[in-house]
C-alpha positions in Angstrom: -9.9 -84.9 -24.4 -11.7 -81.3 -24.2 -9.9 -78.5 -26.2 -9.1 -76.6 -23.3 -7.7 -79.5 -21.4 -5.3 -80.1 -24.6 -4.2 -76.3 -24.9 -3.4 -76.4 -21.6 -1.0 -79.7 -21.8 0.5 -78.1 -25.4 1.2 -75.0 -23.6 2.9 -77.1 -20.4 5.1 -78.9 -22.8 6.4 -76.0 -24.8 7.0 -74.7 -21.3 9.1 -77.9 -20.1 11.0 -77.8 -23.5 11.7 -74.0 -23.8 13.4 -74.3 -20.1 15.4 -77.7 -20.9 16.8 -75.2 -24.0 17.3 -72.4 -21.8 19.4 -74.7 -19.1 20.9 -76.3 -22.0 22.3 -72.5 -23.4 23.1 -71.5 -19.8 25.3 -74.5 -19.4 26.9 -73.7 -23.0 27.5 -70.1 -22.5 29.5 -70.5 -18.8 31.7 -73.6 -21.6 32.6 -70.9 -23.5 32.9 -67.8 -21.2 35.6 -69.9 -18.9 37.3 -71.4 -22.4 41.2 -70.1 -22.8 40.2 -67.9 -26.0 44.1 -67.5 -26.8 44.6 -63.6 -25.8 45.8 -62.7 -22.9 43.0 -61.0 -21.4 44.7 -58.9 -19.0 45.9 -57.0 -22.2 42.8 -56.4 -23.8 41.3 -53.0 -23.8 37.7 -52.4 -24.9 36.0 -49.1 -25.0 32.6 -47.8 -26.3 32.9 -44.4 -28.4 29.4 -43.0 -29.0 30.1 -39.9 -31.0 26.2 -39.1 -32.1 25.4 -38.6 -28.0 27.8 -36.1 -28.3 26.5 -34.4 -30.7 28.1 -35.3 -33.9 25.0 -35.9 -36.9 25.8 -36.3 -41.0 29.4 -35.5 -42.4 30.9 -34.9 -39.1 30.0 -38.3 -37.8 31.6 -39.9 -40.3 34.5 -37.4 -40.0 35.0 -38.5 -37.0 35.0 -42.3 -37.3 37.9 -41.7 -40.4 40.0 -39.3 -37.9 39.4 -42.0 -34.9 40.1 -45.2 -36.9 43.5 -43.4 -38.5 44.8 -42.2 -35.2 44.4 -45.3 -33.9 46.4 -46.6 -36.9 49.0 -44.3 -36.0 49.7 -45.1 -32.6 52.8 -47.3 -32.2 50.6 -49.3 -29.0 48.4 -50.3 -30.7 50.0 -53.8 -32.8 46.4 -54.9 -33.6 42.9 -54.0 -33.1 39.8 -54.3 -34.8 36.9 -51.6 -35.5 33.7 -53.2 -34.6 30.1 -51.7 -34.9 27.3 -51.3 -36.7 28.4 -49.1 -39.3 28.0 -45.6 -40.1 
């Protein structure tokens, strides 16, 4: 077999198998989007606070993550959450 013919029938192959995976995750990920997770979902809140589009660089960033995160401590509404991110 010429060397072109077989780099084309390698690269066909790792096509067919790259798109079997990708069905296969597809199929996985609508399993575990429709899975009862336990919460009730109509209670969950979920916001996105970007404090450095707004202007906030250095000390006062983190400032305002502390004052954010202890407020949010403090409010009798809130029984649980969870800070998430990337860190400061």
């Amino acid at each position: 077999m010429a060397p072109g013919r077989l780099l084309i029938a390698a690269q066909v192959s790792i096509g067919v198998l790259l798109l079997a995976a990708a069905f296969a995750f597809t199929g996985r990920l609508a399993d575990l989007a429709n899975r009862d997770a336990g919460i009730a979902r109509s209670r969950l809140l979920l916001f996105d606070v970007k404090p450095g589009q707004s202007g906030y660089e250095g000390p006062w960033l983190r400032q305002f993550s502390l004052d954010l995160e202890r407020k949010l401590g403090e409010a009798p509404a809130w029984k649980r959450w969870r800070w998430h991110g990337s860190g400061l």
